[in-house]
N, CA, C and O atoms as a Tripos MOL2 file, in Angstrom:
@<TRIPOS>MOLECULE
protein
  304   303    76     0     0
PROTEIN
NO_CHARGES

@<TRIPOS>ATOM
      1 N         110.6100 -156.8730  104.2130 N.3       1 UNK1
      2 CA        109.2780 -156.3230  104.3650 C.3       1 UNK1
      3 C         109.3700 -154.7960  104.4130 C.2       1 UNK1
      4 O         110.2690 -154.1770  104.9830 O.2       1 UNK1
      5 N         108.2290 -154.2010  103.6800 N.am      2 UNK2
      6 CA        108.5620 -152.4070  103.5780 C.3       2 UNK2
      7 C         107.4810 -152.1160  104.6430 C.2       2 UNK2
      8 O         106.4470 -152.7150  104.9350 O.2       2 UNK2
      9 N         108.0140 -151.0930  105.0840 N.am      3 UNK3
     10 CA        107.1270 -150.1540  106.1990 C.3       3 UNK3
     11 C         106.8370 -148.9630  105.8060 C.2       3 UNK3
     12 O         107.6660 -148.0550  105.7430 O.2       3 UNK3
     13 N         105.5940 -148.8560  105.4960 N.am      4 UNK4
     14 CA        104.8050 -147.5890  105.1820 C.3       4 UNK4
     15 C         105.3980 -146.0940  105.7790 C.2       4 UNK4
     16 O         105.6560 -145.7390  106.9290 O.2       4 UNK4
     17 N         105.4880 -145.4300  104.5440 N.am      5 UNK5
     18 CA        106.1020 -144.3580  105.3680 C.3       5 UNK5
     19 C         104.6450 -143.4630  105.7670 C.2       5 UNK5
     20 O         103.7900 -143.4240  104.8810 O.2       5 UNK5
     21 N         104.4020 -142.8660  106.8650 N.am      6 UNK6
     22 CA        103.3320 -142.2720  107.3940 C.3       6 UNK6
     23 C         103.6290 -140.4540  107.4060 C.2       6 UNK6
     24 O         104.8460 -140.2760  107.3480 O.2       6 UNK6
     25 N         103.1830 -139.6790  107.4400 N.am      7 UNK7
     26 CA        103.2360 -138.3360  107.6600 C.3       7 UNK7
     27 C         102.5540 -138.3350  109.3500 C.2       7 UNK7
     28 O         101.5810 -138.9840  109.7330 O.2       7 UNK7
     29 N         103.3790 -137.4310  110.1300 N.am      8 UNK8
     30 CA        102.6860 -137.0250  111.6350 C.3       8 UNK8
     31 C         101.6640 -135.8740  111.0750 C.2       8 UNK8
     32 O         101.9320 -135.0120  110.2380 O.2       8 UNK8
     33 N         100.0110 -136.1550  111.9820 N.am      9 UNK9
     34 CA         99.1160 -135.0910  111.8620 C.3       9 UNK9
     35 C          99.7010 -133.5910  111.9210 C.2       9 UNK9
     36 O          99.3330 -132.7390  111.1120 O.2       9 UNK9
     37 N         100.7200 -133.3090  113.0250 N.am     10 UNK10
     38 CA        101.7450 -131.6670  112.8340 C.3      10 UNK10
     39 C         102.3270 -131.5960  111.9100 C.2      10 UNK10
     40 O         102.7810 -130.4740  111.6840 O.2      10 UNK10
     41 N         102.6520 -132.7500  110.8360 N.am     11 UNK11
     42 CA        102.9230 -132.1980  109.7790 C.3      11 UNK11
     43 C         102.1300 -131.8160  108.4020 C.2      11 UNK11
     44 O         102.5720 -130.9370  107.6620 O.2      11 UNK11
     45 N         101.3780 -132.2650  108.2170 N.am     12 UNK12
     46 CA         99.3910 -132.2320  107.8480 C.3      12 UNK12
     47 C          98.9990 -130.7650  108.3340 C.2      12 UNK12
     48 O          98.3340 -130.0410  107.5930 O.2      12 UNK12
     49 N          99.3360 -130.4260  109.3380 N.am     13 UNK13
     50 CA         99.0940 -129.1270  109.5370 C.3      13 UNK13
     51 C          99.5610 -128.1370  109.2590 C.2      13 UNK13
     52 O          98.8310 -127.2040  108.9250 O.2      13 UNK13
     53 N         100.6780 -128.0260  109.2940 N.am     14 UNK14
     54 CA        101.9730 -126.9600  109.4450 C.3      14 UNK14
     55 C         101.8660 -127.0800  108.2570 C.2      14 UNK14
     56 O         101.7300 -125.8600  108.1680 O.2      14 UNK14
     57 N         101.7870 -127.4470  107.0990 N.am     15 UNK15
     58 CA        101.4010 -127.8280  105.4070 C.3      15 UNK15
     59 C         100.4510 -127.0540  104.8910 C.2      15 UNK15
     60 O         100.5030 -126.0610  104.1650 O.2      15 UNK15
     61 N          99.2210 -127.8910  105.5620 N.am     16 UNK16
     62 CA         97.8780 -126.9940  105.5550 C.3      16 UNK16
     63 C          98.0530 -125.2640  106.1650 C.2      16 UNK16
     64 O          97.8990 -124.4430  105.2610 O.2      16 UNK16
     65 N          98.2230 -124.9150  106.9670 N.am     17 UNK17
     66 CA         98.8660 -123.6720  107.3630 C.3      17 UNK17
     67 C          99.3010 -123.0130  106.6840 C.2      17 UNK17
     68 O          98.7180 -121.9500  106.4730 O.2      17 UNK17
     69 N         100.5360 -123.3050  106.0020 N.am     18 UNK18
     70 CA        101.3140 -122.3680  104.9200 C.3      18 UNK18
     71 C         101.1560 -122.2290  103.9300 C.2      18 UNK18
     72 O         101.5180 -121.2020  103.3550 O.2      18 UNK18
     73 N         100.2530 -123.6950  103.0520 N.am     19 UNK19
     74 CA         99.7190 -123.4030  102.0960 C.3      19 UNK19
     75 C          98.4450 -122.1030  102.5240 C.2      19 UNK19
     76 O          98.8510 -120.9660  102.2810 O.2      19 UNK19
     77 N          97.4470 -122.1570  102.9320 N.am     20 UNK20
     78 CA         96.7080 -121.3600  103.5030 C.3      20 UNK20
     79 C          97.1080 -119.6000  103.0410 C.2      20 UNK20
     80 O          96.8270 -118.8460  102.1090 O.2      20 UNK20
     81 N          98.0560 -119.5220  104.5310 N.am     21 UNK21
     82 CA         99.0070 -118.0860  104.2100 C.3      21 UNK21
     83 C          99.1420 -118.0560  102.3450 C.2      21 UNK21
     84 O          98.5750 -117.1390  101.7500 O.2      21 UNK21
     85 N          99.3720 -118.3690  102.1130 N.am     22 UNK22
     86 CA         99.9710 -118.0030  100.5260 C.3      22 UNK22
     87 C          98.7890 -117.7050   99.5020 C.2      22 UNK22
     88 O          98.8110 -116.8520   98.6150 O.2      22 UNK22
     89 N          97.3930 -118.8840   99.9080 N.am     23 UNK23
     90 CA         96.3520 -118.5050   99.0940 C.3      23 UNK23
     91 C          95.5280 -117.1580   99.8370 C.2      23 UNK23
     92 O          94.9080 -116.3680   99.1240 O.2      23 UNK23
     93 N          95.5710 -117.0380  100.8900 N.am     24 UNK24
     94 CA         94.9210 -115.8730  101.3300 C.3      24 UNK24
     95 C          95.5110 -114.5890  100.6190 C.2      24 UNK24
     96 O          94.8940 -113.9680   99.7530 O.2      24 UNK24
     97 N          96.8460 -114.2400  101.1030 N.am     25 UNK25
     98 CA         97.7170 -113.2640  100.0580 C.3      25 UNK25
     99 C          97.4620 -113.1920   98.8150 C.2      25 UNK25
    100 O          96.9370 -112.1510   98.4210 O.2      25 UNK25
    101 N          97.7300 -114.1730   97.9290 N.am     26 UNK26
    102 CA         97.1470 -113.9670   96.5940 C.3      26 UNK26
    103 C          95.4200 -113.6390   96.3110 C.2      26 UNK26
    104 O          94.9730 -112.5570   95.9300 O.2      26 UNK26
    105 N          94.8720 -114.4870   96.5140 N.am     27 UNK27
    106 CA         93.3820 -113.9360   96.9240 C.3      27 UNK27
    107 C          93.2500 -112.5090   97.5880 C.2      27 UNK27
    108 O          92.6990 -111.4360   97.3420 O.2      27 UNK27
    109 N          93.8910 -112.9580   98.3660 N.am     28 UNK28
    110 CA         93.2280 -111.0400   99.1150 C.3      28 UNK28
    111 C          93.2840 -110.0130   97.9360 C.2      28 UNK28
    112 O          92.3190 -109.3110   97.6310 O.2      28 UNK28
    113 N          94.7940 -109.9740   97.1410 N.am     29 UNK29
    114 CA         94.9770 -109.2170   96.4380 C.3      29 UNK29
    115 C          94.0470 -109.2960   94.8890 C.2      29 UNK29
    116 O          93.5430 -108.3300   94.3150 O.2      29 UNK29
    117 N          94.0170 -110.4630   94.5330 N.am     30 UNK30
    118 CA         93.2600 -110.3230   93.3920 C.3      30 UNK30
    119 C          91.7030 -109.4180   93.6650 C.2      30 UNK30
    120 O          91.1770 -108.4340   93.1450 O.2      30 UNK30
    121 N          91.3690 -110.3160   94.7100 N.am     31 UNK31
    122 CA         89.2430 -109.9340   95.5040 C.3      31 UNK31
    123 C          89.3640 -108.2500   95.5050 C.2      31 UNK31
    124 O          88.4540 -107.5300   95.0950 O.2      31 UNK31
    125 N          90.4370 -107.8290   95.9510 N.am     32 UNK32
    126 CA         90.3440 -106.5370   96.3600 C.3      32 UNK32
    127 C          90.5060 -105.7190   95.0800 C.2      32 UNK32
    128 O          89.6360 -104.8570   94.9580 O.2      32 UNK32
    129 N          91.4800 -105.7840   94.0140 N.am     33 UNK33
    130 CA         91.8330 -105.3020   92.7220 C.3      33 UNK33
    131 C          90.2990 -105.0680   91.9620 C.2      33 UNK33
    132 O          89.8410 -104.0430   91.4570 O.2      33 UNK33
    133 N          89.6200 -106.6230   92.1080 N.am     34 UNK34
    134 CA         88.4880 -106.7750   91.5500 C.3      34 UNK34
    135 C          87.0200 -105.9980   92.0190 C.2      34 UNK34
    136 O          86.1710 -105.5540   91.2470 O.2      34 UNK34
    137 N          86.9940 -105.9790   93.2400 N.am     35 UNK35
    138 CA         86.1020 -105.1160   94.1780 C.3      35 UNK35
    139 C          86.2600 -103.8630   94.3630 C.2      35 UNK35
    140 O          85.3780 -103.0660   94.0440 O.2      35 UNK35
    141 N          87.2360 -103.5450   94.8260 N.am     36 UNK36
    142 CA         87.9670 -102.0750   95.7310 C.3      36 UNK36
    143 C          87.0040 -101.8300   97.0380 C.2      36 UNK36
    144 O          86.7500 -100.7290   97.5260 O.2      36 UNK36
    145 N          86.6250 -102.8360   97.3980 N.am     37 UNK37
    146 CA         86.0670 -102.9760   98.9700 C.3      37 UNK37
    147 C          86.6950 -104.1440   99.8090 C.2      37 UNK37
    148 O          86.5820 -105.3700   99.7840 O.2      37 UNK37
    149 N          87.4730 -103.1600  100.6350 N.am     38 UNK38
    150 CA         88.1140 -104.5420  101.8920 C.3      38 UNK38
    151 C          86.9320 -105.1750  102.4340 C.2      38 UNK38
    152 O          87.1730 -106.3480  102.7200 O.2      38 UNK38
    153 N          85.7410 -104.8250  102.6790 N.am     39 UNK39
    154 CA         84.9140 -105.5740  103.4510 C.3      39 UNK39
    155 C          84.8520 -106.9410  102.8020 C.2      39 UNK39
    156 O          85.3050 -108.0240  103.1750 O.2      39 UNK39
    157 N          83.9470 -106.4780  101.3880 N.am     40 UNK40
    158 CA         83.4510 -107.5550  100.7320 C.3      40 UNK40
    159 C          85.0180 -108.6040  100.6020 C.2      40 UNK40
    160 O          84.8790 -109.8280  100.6010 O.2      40 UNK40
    161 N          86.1940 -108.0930  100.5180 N.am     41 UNK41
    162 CA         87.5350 -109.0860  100.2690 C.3      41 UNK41
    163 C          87.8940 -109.5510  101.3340 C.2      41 UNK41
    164 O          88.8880 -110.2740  101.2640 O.2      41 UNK41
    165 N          87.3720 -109.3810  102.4870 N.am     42 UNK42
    166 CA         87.1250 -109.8110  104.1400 C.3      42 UNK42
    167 C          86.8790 -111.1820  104.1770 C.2      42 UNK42
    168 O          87.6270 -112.1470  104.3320 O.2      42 UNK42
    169 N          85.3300 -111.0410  103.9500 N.am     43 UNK43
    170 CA         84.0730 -111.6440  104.2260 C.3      43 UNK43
    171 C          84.1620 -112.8590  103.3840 C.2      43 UNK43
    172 O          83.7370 -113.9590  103.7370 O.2      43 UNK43
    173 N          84.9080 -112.5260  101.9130 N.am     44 UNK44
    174 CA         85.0440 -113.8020  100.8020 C.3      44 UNK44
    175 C          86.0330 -114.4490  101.2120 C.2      44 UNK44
    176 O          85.9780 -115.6740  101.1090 O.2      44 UNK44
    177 N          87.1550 -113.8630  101.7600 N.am     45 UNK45
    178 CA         88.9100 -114.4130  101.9900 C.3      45 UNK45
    179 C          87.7950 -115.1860  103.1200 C.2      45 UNK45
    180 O          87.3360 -116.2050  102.6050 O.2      45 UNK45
    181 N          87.2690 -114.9370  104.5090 N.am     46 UNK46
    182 CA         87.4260 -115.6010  105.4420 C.3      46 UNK46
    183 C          86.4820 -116.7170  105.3920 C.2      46 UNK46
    184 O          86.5930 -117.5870  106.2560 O.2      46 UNK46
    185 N          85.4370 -116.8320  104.3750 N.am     47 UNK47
    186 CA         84.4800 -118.0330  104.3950 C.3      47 UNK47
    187 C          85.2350 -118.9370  103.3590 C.2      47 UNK47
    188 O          85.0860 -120.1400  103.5760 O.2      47 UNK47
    189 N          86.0660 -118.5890  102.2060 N.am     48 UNK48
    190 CA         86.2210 -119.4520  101.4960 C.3      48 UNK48
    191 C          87.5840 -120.3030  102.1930 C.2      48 UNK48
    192 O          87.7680 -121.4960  101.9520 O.2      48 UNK48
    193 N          88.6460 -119.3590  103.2380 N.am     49 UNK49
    194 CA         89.6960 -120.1070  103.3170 C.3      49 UNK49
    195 C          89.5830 -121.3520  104.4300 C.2      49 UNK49
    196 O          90.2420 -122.3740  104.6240 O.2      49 UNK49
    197 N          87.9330 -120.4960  105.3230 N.am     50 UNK50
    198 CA         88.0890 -121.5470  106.4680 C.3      50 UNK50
    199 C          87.6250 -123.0760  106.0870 C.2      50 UNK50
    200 O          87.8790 -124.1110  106.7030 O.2      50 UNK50
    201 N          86.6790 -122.8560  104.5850 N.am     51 UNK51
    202 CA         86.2510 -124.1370  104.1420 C.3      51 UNK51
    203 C          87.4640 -124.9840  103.8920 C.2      51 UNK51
    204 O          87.9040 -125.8690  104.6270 O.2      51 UNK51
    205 N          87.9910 -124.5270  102.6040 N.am     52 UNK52
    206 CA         89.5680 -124.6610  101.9330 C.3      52 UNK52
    207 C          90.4570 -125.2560  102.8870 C.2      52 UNK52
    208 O          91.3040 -126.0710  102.5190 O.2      52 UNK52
    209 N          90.3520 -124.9740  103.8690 N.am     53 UNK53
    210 CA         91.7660 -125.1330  105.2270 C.3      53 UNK53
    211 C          91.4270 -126.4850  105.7080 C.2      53 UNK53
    212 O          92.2750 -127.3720  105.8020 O.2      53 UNK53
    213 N          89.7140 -126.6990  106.1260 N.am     54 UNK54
    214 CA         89.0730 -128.1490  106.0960 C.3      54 UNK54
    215 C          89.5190 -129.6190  105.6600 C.2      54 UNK54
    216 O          89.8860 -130.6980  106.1230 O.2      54 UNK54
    217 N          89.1680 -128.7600  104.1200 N.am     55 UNK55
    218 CA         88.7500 -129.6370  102.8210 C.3      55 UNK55
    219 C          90.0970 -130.5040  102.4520 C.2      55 UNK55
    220 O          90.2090 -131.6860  102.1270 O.2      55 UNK55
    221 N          91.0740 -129.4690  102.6250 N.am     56 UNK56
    222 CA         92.6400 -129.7850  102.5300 C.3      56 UNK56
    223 C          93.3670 -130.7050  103.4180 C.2      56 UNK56
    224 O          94.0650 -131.5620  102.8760 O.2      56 UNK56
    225 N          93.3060 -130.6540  104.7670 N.am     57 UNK57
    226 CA         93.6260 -131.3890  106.2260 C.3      57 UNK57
    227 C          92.6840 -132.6820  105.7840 C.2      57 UNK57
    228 O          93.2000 -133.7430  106.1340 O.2      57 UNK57
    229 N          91.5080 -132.8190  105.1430 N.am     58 UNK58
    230 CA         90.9150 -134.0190  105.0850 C.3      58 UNK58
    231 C          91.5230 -134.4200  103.6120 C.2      58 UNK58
    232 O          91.5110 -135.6510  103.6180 O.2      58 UNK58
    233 N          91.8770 -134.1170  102.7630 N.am     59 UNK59
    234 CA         92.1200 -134.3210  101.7180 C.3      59 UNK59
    235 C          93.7680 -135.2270  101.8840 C.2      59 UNK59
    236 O          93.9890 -136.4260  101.7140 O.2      59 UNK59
    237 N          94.7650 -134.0640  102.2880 N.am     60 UNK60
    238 CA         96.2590 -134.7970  102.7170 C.3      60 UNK60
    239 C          95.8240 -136.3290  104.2520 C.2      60 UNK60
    240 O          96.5120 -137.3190  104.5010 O.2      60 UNK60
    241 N          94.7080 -135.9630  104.8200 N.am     61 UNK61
    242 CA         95.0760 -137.3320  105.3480 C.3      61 UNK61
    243 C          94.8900 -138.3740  104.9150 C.2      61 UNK61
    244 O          95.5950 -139.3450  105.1900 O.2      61 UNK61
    245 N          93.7880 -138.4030  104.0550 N.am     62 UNK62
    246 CA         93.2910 -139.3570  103.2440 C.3      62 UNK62
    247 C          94.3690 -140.1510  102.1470 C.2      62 UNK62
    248 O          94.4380 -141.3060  101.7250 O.2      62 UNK62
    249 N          95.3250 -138.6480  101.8760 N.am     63 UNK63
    250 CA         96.5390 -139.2890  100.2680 C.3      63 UNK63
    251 C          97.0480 -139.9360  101.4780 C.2      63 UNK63
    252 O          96.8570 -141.1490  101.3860 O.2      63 UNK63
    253 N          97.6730 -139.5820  102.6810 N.am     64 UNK64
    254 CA         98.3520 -140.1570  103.9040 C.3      64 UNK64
    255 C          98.1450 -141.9560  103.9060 C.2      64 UNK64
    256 O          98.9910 -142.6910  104.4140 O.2      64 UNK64
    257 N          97.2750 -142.3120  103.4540 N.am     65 UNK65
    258 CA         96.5750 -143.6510  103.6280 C.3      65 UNK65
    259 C          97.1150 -144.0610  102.6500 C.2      65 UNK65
    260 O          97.4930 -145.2240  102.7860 O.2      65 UNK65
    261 N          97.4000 -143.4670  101.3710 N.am     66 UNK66
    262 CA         97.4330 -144.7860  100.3130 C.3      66 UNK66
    263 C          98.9870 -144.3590  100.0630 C.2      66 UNK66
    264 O          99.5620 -143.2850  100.2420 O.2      66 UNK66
    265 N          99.6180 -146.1180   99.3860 N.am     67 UNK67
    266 CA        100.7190 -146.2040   99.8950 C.3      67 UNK67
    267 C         101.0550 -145.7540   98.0230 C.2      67 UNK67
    268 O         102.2770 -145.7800   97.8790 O.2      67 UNK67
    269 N         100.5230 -145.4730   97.0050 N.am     68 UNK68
    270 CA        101.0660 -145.1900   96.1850 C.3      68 UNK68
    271 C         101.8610 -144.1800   95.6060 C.2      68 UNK68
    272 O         101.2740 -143.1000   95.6700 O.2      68 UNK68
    273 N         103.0270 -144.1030   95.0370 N.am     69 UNK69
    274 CA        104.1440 -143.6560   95.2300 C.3      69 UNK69
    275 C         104.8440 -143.5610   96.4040 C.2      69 UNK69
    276 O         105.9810 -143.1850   96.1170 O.2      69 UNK69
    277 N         104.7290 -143.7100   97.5380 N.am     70 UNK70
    278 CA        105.7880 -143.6600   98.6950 C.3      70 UNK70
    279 C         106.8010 -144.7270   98.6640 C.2      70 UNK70
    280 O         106.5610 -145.9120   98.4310 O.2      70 UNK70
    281 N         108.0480 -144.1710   98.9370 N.am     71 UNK71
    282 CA        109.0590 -145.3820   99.2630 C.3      71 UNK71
    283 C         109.5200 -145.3290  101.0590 C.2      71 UNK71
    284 O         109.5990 -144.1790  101.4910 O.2      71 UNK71
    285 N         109.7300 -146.1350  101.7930 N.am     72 UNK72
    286 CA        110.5500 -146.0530  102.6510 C.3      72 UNK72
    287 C         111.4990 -145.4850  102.5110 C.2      72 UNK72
    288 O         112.0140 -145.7410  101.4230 O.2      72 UNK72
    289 N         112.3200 -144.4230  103.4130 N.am     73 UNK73
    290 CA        113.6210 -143.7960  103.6860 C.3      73 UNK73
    291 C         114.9460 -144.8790  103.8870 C.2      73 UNK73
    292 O         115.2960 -145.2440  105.0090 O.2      73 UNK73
    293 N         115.5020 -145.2510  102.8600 N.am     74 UNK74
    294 CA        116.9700 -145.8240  103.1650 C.3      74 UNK74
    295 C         117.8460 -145.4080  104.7330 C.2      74 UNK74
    296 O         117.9310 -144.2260  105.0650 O.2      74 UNK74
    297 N         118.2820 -146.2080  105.3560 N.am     75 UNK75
    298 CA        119.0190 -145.9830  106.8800 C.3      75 UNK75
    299 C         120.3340 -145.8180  105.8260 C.2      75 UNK75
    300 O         120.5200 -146.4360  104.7790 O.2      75 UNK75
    301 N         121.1350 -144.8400  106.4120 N.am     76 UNK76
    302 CA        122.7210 -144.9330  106.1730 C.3      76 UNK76
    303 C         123.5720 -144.8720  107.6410 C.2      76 UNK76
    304 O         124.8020 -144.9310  107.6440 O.2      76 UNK76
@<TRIPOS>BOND
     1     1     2 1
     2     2     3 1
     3     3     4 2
     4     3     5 am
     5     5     6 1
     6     6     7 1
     7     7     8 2
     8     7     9 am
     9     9    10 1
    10    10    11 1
    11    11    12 2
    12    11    13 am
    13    13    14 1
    14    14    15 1
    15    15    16 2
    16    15    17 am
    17    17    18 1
    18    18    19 1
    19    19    20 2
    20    19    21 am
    21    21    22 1
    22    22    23 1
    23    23    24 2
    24    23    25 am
    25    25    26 1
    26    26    27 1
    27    27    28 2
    28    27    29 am
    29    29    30 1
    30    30    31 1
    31    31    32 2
    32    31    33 am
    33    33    34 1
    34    34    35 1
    35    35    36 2
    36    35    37 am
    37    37    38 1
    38    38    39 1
    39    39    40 2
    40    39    41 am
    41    41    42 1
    42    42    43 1
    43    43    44 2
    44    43    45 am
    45    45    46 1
    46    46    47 1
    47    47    48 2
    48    47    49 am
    49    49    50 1
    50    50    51 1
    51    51    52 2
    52    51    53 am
    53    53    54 1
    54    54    55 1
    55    55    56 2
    56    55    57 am
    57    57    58 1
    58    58    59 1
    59    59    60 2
    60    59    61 am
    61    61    62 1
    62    62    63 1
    63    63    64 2
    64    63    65 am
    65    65    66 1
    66    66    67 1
    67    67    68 2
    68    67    69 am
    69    69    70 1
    70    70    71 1
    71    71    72 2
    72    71    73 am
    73    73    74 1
    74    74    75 1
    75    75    76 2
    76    75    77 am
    77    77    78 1
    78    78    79 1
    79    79    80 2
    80    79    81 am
    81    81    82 1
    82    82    83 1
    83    83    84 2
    84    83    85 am
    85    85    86 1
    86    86    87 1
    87    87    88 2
    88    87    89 am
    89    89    90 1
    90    90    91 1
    91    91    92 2
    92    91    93 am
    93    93    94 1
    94    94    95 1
    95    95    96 2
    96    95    97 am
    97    97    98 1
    98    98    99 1
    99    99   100 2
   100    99   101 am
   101   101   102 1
   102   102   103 1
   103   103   104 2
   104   103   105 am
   105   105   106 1
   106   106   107 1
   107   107   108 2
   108   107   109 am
   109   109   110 1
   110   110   111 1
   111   111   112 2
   112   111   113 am
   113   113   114 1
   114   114   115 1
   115   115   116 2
   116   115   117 am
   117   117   118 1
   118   118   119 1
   119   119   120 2
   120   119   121 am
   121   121   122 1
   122   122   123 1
   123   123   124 2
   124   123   125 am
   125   125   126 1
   126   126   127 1
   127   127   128 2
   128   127   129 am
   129   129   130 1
   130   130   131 1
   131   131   132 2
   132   131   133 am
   133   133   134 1
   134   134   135 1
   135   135   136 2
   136   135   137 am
   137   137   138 1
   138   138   139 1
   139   139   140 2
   140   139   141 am
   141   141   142 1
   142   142   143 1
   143   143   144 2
   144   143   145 am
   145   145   146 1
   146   146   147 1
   147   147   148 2
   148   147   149 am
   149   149   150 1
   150   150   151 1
   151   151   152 2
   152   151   153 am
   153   153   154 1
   154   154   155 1
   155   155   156 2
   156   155   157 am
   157   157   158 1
   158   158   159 1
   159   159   160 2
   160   159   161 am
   161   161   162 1
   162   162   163 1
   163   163   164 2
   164   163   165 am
   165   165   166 1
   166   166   167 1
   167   167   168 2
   168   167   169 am
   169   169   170 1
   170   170   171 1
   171   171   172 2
   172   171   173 am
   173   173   174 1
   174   174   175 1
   175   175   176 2
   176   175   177 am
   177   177   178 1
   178   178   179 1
   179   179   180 2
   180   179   181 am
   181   181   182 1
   182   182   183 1
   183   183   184 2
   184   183   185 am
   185   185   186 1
   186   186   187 1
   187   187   188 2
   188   187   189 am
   189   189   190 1
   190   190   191 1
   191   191   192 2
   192   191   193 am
   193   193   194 1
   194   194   195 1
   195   195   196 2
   196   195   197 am
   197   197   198 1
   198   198   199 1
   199   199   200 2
   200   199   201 am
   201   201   202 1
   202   202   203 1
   203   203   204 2
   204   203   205 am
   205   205   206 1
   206   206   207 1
   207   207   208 2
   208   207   209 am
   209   209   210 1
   210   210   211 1
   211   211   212 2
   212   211   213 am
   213   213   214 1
   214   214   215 1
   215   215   216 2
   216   215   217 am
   217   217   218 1
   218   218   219 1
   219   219   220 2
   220   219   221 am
   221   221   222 1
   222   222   223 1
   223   223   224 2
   224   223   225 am
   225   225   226 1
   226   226   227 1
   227   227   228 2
   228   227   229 am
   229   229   230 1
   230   230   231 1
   231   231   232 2
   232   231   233 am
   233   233   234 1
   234   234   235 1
   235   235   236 2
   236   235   237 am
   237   237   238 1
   238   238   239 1
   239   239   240 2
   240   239   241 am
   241   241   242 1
   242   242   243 1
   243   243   244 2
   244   243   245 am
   245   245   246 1
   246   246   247 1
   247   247   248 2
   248   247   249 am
   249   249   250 1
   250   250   251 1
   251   251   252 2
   252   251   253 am
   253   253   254 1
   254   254   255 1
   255   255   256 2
   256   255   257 am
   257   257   258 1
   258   258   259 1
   259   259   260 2
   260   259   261 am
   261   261   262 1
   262   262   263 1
   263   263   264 2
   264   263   265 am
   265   265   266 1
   266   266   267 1
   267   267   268 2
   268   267   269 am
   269   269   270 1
   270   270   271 1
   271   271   272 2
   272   271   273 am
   273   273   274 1
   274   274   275 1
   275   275   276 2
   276   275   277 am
   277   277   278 1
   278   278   279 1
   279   279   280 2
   280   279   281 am
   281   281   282 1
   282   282   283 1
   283   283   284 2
   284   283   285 am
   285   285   286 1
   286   286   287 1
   287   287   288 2
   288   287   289 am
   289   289   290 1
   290   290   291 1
   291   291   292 2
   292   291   293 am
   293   293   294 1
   294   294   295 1
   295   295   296 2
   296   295   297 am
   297   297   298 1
   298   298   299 1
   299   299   300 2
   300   299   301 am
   301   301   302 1
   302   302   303 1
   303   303   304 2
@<TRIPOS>SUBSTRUCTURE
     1 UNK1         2 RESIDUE 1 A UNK
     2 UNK2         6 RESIDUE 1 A UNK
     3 UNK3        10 RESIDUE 1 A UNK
     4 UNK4        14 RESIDUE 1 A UNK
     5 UNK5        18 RESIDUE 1 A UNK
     6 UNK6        22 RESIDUE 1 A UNK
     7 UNK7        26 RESIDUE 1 A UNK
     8 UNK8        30 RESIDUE 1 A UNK
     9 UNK9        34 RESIDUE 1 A UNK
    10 UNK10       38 RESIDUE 1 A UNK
    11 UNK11       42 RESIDUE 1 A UNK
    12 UNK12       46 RESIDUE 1 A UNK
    13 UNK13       50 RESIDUE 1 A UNK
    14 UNK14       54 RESIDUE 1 A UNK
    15 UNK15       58 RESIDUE 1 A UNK
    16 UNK16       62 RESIDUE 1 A UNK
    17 UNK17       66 RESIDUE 1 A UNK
    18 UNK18       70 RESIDUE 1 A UNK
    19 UNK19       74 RESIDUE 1 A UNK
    20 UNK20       78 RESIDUE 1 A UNK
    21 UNK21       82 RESIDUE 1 A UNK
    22 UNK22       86 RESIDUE 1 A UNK
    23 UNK23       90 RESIDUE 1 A UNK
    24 UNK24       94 RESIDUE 1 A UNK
    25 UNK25       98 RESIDUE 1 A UNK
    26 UNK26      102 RESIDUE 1 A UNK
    27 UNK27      106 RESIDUE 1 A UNK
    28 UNK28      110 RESIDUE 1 A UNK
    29 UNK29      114 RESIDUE 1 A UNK
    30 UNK30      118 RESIDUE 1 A UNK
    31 UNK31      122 RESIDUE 1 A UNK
    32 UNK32      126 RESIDUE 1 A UNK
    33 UNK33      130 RESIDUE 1 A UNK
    34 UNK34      134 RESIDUE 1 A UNK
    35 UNK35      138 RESIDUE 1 A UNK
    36 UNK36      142 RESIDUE 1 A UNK
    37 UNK37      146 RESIDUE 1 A UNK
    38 UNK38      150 RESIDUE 1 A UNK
    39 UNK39      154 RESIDUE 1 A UNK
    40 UNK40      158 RESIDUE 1 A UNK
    41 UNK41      162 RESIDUE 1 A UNK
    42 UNK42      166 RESIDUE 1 A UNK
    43 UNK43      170 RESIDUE 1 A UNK
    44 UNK44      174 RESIDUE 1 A UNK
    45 UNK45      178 RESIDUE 1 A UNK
    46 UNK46      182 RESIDUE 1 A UNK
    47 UNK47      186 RESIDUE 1 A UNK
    48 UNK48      190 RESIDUE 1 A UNK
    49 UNK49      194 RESIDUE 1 A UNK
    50 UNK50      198 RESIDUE 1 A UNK
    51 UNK51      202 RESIDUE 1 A UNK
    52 UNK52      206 RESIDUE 1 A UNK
    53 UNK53      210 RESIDUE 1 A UNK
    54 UNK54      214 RESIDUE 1 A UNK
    55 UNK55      218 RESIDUE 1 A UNK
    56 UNK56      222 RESIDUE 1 A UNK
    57 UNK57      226 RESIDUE 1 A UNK
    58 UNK58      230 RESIDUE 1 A UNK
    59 UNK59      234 RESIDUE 1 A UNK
    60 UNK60      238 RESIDUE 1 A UNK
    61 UNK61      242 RESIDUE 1 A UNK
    62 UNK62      246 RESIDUE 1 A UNK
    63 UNK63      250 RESIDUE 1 A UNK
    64 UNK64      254 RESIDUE 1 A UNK
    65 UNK65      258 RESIDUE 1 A UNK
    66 UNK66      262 RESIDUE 1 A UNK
    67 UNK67      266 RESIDUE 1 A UNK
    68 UNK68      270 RESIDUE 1 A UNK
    69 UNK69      274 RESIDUE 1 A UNK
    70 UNK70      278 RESIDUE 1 A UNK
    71 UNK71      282 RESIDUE 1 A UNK
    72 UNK72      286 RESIDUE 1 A UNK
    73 UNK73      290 RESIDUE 1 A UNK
    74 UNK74      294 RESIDUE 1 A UNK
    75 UNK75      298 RESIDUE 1 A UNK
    76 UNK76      302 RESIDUE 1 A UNK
């Protein structure tokens, strides 16, 4: 019998998190190139990432559920 391999919610996060960091950086830099106002590259970075950061944590728990492609970890 196979046992579902599960992801822990801290790891769902710590995921979500770093992906995060990486799109903000790139974003920041493009918004700002494109603008040349930190405000307005503020105001866009911080509404779009807090949605994004959401959307994502609900998105990976959801793949979390379905068992397609996962294998159980072999014991050695």
């Amino acid at each position: 019998m196979r046992m579902p391999f599960r992801e822990r919610v801290s790891r769902s996060v710590a995921k979500a998190v770093t992906f995060r960091i990486l799109i903000i950086l790139s974003d920041s830099v493009v918004i700002y190139l494109i603008t040349r106002r930190f405000d307005v590259t503020l105001g866009v970075i911080l509404a779009s990432n807090i949605a994004s950061t959401v959307l994502y944590f609900v998105h990976e728990r959801i793949w979390d559920r379905i068992n397609w492609g996962k294998r159980q970890a072999r014991r050695t």
